[in-house]
C-alpha positions as YAML, in Angstrom:
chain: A
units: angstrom
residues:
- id: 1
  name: UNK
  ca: [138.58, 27.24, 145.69]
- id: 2
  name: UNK
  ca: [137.74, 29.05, 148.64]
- id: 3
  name: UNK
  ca: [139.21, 32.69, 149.64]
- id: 4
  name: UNK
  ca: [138.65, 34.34, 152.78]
- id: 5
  name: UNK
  ca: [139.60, 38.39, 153.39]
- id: 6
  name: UNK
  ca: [140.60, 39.15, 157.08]
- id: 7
  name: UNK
  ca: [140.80, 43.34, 157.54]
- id: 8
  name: UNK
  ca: [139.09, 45.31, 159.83]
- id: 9
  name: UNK
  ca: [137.01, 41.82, 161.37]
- id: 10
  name: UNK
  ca: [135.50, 41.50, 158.17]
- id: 11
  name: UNK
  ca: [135.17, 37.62, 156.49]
- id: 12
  name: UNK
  ca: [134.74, 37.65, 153.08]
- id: 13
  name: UNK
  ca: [134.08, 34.54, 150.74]
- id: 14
  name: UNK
  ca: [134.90, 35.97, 147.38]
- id: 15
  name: UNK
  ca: [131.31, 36.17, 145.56]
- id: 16
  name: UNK
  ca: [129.35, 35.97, 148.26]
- id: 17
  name: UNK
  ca: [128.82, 38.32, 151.53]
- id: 18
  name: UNK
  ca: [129.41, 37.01, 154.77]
- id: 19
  name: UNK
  ca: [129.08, 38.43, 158.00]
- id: 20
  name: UNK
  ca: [131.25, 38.69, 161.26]
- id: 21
  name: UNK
  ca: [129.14, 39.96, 163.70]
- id: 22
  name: UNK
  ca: [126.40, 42.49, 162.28]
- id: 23
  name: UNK
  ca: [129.06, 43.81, 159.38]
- id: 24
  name: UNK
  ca: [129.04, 43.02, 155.23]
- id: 25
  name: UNK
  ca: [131.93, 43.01, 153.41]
- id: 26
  name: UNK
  ca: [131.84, 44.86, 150.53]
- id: 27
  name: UNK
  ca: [133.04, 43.29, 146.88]
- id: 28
  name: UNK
  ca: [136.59, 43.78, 145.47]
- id: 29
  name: UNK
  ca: [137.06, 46.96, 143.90]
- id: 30
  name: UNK
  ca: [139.01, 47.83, 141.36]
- id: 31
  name: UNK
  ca: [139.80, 51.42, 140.71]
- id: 32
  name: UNK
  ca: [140.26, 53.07, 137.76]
- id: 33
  name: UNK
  ca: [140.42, 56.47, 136.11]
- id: 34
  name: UNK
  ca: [137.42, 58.12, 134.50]
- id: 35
  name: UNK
  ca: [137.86, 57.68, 130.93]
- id: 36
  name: UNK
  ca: [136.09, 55.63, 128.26]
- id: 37
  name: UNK
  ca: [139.67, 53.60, 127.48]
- id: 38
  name: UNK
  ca: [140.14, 53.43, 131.45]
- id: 39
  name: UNK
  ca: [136.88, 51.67, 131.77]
- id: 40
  name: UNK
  ca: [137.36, 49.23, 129.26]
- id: 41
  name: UNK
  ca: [140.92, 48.20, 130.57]
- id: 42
  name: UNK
  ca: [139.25, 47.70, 133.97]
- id: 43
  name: UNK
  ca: [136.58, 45.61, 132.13]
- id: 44
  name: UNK
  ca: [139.16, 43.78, 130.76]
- id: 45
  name: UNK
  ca: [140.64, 42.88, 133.95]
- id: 46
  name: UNK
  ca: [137.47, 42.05, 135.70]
- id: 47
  name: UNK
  ca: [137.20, 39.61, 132.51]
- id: 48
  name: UNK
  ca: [140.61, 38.01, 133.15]
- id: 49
  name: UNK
  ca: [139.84, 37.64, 136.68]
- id: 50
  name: UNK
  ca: [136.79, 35.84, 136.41]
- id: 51
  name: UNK
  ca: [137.85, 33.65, 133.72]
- id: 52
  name: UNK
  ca: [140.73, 32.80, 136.24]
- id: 53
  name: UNK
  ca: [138.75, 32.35, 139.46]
- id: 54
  name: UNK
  ca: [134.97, 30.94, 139.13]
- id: 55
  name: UNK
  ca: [134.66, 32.18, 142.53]
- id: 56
  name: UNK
  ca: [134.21, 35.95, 141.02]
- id: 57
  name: UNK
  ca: [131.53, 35.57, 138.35]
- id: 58
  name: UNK
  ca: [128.48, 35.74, 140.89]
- id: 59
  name: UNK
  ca: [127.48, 38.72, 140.89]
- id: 60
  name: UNK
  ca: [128.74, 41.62, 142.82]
- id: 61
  name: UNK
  ca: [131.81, 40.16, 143.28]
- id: 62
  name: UNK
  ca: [134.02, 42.47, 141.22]
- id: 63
  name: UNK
  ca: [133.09, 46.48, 140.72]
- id: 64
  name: UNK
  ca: [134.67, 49.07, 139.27]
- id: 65
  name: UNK
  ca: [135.31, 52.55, 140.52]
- id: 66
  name: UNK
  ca: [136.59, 55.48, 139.05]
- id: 67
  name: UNK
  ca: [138.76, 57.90, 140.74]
- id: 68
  name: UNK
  ca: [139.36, 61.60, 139.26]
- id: 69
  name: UNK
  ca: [142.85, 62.37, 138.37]
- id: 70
  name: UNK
  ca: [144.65, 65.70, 138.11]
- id: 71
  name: UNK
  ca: [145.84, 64.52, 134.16]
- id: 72
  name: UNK
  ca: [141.85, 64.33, 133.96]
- id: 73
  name: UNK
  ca: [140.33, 67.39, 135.16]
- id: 74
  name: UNK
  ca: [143.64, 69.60, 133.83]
- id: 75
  name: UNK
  ca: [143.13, 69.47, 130.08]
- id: 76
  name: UNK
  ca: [144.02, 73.27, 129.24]
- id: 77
  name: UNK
  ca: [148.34, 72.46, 129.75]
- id: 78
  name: UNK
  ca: [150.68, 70.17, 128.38]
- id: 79
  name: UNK
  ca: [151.24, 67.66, 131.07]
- id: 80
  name: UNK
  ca: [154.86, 68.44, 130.96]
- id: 81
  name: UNK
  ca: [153.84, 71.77, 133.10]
- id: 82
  name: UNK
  ca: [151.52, 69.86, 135.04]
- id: 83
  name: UNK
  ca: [154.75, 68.04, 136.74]
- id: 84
  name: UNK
  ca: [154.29, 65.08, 134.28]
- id: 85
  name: UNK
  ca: [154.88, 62.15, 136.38]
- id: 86
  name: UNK
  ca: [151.54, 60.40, 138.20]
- id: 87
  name: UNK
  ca: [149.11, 62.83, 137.29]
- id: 88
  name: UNK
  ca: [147.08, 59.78, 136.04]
- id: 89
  name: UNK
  ca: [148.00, 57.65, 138.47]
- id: 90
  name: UNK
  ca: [148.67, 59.38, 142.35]
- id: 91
  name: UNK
  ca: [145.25, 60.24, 143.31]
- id: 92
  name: UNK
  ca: [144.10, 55.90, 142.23]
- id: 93
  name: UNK
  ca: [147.25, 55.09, 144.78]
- id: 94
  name: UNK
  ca: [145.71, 57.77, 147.22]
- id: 95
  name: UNK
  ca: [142.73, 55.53, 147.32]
- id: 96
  name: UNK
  ca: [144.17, 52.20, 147.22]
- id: 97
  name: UNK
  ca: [146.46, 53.27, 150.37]
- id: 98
  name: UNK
  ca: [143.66, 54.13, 152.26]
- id: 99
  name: UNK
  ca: [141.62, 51.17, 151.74]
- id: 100
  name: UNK
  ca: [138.76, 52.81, 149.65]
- id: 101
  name: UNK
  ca: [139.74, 50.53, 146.75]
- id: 102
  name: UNK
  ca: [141.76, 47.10, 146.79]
- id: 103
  name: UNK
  ca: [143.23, 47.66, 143.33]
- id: 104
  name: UNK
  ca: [144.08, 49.31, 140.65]
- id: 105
  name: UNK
  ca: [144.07, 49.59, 137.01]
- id: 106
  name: UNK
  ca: [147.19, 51.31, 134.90]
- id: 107
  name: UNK
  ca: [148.28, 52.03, 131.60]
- id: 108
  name: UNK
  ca: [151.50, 51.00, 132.53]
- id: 109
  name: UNK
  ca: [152.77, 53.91, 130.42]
- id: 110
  name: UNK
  ca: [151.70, 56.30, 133.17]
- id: 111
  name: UNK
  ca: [153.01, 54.55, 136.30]
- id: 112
  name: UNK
  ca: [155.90, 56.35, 137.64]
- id: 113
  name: UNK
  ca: [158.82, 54.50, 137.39]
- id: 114
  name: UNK
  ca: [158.88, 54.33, 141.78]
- id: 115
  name: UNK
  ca: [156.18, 52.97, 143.70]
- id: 116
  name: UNK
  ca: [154.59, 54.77, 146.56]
- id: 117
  name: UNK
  ca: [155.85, 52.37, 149.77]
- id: 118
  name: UNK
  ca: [153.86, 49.60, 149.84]
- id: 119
  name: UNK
  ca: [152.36, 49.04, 146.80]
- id: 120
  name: UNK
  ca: [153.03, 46.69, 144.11]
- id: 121
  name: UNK
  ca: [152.22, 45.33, 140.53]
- id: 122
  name: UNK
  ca: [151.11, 42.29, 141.47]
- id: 123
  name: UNK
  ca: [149.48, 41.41, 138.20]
- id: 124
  name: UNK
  ca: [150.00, 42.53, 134.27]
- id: 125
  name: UNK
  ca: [147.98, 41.39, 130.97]
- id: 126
  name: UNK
  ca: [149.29, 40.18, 127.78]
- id: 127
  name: UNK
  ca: [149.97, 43.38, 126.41]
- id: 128
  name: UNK
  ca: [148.54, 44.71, 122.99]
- id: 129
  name: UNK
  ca: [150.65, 46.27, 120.10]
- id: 130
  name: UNK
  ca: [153.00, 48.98, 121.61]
- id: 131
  name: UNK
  ca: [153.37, 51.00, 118.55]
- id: 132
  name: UNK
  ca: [152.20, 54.51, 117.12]
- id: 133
  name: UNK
  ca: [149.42, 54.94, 115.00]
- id: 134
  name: UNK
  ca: [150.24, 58.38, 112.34]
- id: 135
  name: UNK
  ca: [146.48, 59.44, 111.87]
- id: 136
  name: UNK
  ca: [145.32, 62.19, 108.76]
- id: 137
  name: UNK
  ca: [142.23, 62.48, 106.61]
- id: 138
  name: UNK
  ca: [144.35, 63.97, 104.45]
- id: 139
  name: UNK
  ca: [147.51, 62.48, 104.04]
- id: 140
  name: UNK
  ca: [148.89, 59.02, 103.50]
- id: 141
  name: UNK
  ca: [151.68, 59.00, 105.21]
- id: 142
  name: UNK
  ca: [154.34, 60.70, 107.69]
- id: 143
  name: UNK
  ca: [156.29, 62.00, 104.89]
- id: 144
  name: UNK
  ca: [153.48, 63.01, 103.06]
- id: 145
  name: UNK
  ca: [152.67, 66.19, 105.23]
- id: 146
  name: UNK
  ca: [153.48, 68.97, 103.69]
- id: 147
  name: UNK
  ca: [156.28, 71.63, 104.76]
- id: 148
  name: UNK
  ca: [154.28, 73.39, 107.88]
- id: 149
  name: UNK
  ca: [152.00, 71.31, 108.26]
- id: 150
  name: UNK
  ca: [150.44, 71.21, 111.76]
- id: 151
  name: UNK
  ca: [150.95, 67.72, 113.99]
- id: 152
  name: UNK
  ca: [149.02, 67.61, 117.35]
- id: 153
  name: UNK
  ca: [150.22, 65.58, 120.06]
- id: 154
  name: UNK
  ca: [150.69, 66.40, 123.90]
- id: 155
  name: UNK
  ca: [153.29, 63.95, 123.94]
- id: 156
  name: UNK
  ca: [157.05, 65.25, 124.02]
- id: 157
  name: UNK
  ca: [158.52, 61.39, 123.05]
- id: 158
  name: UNK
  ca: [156.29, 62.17, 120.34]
- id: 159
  name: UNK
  ca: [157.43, 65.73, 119.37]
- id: 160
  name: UNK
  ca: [161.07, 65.12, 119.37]
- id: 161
  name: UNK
  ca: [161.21, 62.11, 117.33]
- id: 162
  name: UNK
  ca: [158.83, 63.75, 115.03]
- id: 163
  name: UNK
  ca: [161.19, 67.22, 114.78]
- id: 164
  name: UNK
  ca: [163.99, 64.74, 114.46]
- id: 165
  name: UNK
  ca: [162.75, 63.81, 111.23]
- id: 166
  name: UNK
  ca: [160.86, 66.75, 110.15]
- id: 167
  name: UNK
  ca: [162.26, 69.86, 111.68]
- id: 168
  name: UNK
  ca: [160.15, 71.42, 108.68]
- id: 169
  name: UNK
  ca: [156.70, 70.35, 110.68]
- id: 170
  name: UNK
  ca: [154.58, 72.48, 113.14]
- id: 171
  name: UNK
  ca: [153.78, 70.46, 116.46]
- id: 172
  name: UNK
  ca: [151.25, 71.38, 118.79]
- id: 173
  name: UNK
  ca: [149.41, 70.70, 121.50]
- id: 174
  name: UNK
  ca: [146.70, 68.61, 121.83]
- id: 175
  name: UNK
  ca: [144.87, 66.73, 124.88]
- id: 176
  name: UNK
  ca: [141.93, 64.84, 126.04]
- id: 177
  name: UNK
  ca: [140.64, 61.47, 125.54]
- id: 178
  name: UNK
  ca: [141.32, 59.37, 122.21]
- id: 179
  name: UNK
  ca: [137.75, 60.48, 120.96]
- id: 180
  name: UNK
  ca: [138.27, 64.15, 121.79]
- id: 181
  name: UNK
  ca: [141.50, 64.11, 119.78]
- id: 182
  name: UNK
  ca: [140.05, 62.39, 116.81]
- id: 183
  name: UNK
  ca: [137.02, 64.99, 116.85]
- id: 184
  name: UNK
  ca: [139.44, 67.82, 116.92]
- id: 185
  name: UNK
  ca: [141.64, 66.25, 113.90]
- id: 186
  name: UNK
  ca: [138.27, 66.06, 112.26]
- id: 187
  name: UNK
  ca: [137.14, 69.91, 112.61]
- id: 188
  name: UNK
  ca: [140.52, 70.68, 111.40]
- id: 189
  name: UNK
  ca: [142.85, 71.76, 114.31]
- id: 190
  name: UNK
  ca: [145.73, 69.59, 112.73]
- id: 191
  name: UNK
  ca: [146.77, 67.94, 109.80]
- id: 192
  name: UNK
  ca: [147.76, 65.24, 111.65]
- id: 193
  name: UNK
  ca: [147.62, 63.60, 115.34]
- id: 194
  name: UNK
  ca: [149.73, 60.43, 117.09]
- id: 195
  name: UNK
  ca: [148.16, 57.73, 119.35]
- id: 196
  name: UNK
  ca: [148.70, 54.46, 120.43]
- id: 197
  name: UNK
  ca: [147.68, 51.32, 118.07]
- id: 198
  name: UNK
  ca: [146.43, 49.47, 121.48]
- id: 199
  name: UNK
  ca: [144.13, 52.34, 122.87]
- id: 200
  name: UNK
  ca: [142.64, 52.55, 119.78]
- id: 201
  name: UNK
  ca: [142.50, 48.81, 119.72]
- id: 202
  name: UNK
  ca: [140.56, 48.29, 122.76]
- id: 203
  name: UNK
  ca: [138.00, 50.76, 121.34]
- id: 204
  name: UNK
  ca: [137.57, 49.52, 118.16]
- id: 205
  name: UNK
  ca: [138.82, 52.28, 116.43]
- id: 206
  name: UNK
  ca: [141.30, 50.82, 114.56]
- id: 207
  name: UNK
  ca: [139.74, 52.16, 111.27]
- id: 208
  name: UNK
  ca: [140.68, 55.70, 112.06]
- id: 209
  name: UNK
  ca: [144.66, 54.39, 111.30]
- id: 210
  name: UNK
  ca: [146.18, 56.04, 108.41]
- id: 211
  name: UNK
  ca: [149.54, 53.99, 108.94]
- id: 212
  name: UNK
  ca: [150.97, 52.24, 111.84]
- id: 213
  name: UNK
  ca: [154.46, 53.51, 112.73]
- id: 214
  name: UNK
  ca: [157.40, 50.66, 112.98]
- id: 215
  name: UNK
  ca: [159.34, 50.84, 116.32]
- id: 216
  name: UNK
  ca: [162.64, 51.01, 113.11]
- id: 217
  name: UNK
  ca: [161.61, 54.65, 112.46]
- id: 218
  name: UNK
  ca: [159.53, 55.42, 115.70]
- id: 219
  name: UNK
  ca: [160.18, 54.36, 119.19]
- id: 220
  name: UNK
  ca: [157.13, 54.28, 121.55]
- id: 221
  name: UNK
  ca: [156.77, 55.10, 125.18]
- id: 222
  name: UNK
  ca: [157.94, 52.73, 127.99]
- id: 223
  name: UNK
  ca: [155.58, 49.74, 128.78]
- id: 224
  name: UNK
  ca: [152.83, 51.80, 125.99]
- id: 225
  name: UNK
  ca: [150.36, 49.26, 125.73]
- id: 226
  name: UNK
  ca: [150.38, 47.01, 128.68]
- id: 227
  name: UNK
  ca: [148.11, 47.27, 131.69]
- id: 228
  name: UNK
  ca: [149.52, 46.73, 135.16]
- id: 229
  name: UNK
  ca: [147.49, 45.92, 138.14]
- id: 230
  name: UNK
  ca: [148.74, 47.18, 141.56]
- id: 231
  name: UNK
  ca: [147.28, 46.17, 145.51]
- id: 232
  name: UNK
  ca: [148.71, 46.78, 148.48]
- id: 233
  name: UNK
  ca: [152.18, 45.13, 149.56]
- id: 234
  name: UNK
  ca: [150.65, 43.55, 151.98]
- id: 235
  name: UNK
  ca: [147.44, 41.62, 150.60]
- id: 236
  name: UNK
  ca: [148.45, 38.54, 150.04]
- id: 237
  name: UNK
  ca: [145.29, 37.29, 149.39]
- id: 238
  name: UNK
  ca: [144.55, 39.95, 145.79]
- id: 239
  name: UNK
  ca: [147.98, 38.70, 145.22]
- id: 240
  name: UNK
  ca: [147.05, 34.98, 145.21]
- id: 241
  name: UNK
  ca: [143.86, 36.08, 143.11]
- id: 242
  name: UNK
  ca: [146.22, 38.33, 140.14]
- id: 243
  name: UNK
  ca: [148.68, 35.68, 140.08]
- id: 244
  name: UNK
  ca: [146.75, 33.40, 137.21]
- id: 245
  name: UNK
  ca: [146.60, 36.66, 135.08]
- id: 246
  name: UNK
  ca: [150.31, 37.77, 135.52]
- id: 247
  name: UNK
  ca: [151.80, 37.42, 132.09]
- id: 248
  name: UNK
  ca: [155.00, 36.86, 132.33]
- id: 249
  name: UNK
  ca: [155.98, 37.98, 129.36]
- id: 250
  name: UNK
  ca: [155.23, 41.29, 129.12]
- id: 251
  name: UNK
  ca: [156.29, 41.67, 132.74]
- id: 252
  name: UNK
  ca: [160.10, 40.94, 131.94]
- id: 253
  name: UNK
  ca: [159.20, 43.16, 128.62]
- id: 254
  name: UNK
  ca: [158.15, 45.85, 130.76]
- id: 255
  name: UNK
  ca: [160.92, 45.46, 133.85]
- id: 256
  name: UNK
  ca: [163.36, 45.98, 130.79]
- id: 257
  name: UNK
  ca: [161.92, 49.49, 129.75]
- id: 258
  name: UNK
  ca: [161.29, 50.45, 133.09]
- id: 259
  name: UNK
  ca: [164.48, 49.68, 134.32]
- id: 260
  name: UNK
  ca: [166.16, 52.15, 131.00]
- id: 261
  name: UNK
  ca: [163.84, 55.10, 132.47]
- id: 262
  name: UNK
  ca: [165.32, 54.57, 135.94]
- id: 263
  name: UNK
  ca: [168.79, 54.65, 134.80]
- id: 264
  name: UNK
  ca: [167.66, 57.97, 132.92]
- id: 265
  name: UNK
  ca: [166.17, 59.36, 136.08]
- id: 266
  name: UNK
  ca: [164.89, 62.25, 133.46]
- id: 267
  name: UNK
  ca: [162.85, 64.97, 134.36]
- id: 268
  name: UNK
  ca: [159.15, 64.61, 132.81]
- id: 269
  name: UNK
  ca: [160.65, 67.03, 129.95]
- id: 270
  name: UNK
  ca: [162.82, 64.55, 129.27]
- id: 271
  name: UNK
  ca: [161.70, 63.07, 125.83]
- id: 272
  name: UNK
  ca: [162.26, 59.08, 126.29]
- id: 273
  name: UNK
  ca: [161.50, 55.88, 124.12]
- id: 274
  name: UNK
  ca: [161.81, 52.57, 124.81]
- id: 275
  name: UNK
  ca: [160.60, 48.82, 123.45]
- id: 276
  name: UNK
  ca: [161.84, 45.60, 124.25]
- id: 277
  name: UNK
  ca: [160.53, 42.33, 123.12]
- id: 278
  name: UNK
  ca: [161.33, 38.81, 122.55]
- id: 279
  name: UNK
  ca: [163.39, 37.68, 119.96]
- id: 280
  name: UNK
  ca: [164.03, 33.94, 119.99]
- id: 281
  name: UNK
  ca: [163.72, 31.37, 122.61]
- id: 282
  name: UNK
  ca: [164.42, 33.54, 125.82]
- id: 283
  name: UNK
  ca: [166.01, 36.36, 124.35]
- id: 284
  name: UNK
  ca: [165.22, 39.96, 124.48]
- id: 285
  name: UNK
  ca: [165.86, 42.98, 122.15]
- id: 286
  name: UNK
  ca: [165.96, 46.22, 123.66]
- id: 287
  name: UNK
  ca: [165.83, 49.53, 121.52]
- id: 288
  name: UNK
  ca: [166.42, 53.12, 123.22]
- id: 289
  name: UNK
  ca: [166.49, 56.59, 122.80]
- id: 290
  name: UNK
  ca: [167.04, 60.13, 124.50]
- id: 291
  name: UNK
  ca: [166.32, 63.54, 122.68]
- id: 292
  name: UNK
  ca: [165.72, 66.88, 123.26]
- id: 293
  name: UNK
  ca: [162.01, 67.79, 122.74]
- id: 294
  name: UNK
  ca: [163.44, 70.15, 119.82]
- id: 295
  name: UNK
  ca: [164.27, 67.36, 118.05]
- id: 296
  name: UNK
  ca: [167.74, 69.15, 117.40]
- id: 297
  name: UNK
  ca: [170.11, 66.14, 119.30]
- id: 298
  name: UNK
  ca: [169.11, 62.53, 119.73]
- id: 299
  name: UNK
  ca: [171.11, 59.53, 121.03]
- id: 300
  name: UNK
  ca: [169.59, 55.50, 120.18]
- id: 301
  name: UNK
  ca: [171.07, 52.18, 121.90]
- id: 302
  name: UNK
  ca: [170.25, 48.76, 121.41]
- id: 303
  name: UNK
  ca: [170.61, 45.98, 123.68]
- id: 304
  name: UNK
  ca: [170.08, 41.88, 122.88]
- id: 305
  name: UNK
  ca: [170.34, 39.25, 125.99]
- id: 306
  name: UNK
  ca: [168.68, 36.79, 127.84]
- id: 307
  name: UNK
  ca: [165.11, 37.40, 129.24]
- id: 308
  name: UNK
  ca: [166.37, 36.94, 132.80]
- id: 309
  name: UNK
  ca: [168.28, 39.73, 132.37]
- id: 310
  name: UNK
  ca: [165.54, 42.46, 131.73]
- id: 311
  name: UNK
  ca: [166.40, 44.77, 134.12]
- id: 312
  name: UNK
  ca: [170.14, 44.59, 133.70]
- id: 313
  name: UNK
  ca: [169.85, 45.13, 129.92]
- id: 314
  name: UNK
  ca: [167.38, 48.01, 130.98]
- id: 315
  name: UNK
  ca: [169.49, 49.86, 133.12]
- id: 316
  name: UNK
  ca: [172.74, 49.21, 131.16]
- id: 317
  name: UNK
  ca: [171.16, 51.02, 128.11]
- id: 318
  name: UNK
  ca: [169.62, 53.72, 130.21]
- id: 319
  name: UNK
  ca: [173.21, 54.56, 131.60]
- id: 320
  name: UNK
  ca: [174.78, 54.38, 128.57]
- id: 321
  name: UNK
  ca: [172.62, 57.08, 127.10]
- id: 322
  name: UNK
  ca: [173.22, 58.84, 129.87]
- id: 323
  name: UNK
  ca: [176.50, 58.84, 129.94]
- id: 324
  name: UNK
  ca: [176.65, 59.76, 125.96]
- id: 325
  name: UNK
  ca: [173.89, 62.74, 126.46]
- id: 326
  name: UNK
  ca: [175.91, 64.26, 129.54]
- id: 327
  name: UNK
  ca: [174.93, 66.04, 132.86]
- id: 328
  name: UNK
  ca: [174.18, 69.44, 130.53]
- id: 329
  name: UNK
  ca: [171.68, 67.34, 128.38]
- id: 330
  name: UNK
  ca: [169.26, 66.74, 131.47]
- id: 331
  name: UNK
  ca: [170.06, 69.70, 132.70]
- id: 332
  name: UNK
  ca: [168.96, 71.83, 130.07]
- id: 333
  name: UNK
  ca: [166.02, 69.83, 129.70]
- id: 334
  name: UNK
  ca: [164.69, 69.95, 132.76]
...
């Protein structure tokens, strides 16, 4: 199959460089952010992609640029004071709106839950295991820690449903990439640190797991796990290409979750979990929560319904909890 780019006079037959007049086009390129884990989720795309269109495995087809975000280059404050939502993500869609990549790779868990005008997510992979990984060279398990003990994590979904349970526990925080915070738990600087099973997945790192934590006792983040893959609105040919690798699963998975943080509108204080997934032939169970980063008040919802449904369910458990937690909850949040 054959697919021709038309922007700026420019021909392009995906693989190969042709000319319109004296000018090349250049190869689809696929930004991403700087990171080790970044990097291998835009490998894993380029993978997908090729497996999916024979027309990209000559070479130079695909590359892969990285783009410097402010969540990058800011590693001495918690993100919440950093204004939280798309410091991983608005400088990629910077470059993607002005044309100096043609698309982009997400951890869906840090796309804001609105989309700069016209952009989409045209395309999403089967997404890897959502869940928490509890990691400690010296203890077994989450109950194991010992009164005081010190928990690192830069995550405030994290914090509150750990306080919830252990208001006994000293959290900190912690950032940087997943190696950076397993070097840290290594020279000591916690007792204990939380990431997620599927970064640590996709590099290999699995072994480092002390115990994987059950969505039953701890919720993850929204869409944790799944990679999203946004273009412009308005190229229609990237769409055609993404369309073989759009799991549809994990999209209606990830519409519901999505759909519970838009109901919640929270501020990026706002401590929120939130995992649906198939149950039965298309059904979906939804499981929420609110808190307050103290881990002093908490409310949990549930939803089960069809798969068509996704976003309903979503936003009918998001304004439940709202409605439960009050204007005064957000407020004092944010």
């Amino acid at each position: 199959m054959v697919f021709l780019f038309r922007n700026n006079h420019f021909t392009l037959r995906v693989g190969k460089h042709y000319t319109h007049g004296m000018t090349k086009r250049r190869p689809i390129r696929i930004g991403t952010r700087s990171s080790k884990l970044s990097r291998v989720q835009a490998e894993e795309v380029m993978s997908h992609l090729m497996a999916a269109n024979m027309s990209l495995t000559e070479p130079g087809a695909l590359t892969i640029q990285v783009v410097r975000t402010t969540g990058d280059q800011v590693l001495d404050r918690p993100l919440a004071d950093l204004g939280g939502k798309g410091l991983f993500t608005k400088e990629i869609e910077a470059a993607l709106l002005a044309n100096e990549i043609d698309i982009a790779v997400h951890s869906m868990k840090d796309v804001p839950t609105w989309l700069p005008d016209g952009l989409i997510i045209a395309g999403c992979l089967p997404r890897e295991d959502p869940r928490d990984a509890f990691i400690s060279r010296r203890y077994a398990t989450f109950i194991d820690l010992p009164r005081g003990a010190t928990l690192a994590t830069s995550s405030l979904r994290r914090q509150a449903q750990v306080l919830s349970r252990r208001s006994d526990l000293r959290v900190v925080p912690m950032r940087g990439n997943v190696g950076t915070r397993l070097r840290k738990l290594s020279e000591g600087e916690a007792d204990a640190i939380l990431l997620a099973v599927a970064g640590l997945k996709r590099l290999n790192l699995t072994d480092h797991v002390t115990i994987v934590l059950e969505p039953e006792e701890f919720l993850p983040s929204a869409a944790q796990g799944a990679i999203g893959i946004e273009c412009r609105a308005d190229d229609d040919t990237l769409k055609s290409l993404l369309k073989p690798i759009f799991d549809v699963n994990t999209d209606r998975c990830i519409a519901a979750e999505r759909a519970t943080l838009a109901a919640l509108d929270g501020s990026c204080r706002t401590p929120i979990a939130v995992l649906a997934e198939l149950a039965g032939e298309g059904k979906l169970f939804l499981r929420a929560m609110v808190a307050m980063p103290d881990g002093s008040l908490r409310y949990d919802t549930e939803r089960r319904g069809s798969v068509t449904d996704a976003e309903a369910l979503g936003k009918d458990a998001g304004e439940e909890l709202r409605g439960r937690a009050g204007p005064d909850f957000f407020a004092e949040i944010g």
